[in-house]
Structures are given as structure tokens and as C-alpha cells.
N, C-alpha and C positions, 0 to 999 in steps of 0.2 A: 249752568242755565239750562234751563230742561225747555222743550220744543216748544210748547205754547209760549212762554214766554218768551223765545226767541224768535217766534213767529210775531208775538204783537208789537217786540221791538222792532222788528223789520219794517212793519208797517208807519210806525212813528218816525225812524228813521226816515224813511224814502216818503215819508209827506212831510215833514220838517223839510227835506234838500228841495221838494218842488214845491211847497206852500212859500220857501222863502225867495227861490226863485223866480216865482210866477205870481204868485196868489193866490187866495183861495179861491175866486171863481172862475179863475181858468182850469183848475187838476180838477179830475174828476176821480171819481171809486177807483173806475177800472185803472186808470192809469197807475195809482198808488198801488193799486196789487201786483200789476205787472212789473214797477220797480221793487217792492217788496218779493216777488216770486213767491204771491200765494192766491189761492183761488179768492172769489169772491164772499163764497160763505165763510170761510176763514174771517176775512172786517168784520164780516156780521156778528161772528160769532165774538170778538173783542169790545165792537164797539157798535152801538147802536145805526150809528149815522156818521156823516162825512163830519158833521160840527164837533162829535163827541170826540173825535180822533184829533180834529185840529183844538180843541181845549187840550189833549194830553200834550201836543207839539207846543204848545204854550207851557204848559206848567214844565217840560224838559226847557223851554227856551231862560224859562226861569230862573231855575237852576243853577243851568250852566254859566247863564249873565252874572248871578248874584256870587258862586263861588270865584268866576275869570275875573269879571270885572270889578265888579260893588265890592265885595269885602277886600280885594287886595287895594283898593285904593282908598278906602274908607277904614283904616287901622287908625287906633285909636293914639299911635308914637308919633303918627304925622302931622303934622302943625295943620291948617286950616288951607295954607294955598297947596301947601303939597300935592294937599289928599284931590283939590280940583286938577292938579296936573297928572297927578296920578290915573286918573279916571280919563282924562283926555290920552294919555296914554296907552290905556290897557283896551280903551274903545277904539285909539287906532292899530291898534295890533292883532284886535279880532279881525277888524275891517281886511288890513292887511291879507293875514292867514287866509280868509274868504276870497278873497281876489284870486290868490295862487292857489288854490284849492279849483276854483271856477273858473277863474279868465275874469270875474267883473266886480265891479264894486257893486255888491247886492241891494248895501241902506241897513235898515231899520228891520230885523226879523218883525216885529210887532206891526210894523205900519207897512211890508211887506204880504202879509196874512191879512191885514185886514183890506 
């Protein structure tokens, strides 16, 4: 991974841990730089604005959901109640991991952020 790209990951990263923590109108630019450890023109120079950064924290949330949770519970060998237990599973065990990860049951990345 070569710098800027681990610079704009840095960024996503540490607005993803306080967008899901807090919100989006409570974090501000500056604070996402100073958990990221990069100046301010560095955001600028990734991302337009604070919204263009939390649409990327989105599409990473995406992701992650659709590989951890949706497709391992949504296989196509699993019978129909499975696949709903399955998902109630794997959605508790993100929850889980987030808890110990933080100290709290965070919710809903999406309904967190917004």
C-alpha cells in the first residue's frame, strides 16, 4: 500500500470508528484528521467535503456487512428458516465483537451515521 492510499485509508477508518460512534453531526474535519494523523489539506486533497468521506464510510460499511453478514447467511444450501437464523446470528456477533472492541453496544452503523 503506498502512502496516499494509506493516508485516505486512515481517514476512512477513524470516520467510520467516530461516525459509528457518535454521528455524523457531532465529528467534525478536524477531529477525523487528528484520529487519522494527517493534516487538513491531506481530507481535502481525498475528498471533497466531510459527506464525500462519510459516502466512502458507507460503501466500506457495505462491504464488510454484505461479505460478514448477508452472504454467509444468505447461501443458497440453507433452507429458508436457517438462512433468517443465520443472519440473526452473524448480526449478533458483529454487535458482539463491537461491544468488546468499544465497551458498548453501538446499533445500526447506518442509523448511527445518519
Amino acid at each position: 500500500m503506498n502512502i496516499a492510499t494509506d493516508t485516505r485509508q486512515r481517514l476512512i477508518n477513524s470516520a467510520s470508528d467516530l461516525l459509528y460512534a457518535r454521528s455524523y453531526g457531532h465529528v467534525g474535519v478536524k477531529e477525523i484528521c487528528d484520529a487519522a494523523g494527517v493534516q487538513k489539506g491531506s481530507f481535502y486533497h481525498f475528498f471533497p467535503s466531510k459527506q464525500d468521506l462519510a459516502l466512502s464510510v458507507l460503501d466500506e460499511h457495505y462491504v464488510a456487512l454484505k461479505e460478514n453478514i448477508f452472504t454467509r447467511a444468505f447461501r443458497p444450501e440453507y433452507p429458508p428458516l436457517e438462512r433468517i437464523s443465520k443472519l440473526v446470528e452473524n448480526i449478533y456477533a458483529f454487535q458482539k465483537r463491537v461491544k468488546e472492541q468499544t465497551g458498548k453496544a453501538l446499533g445500526c452503523p447506518y442509523g448511527n451515521i445518519a
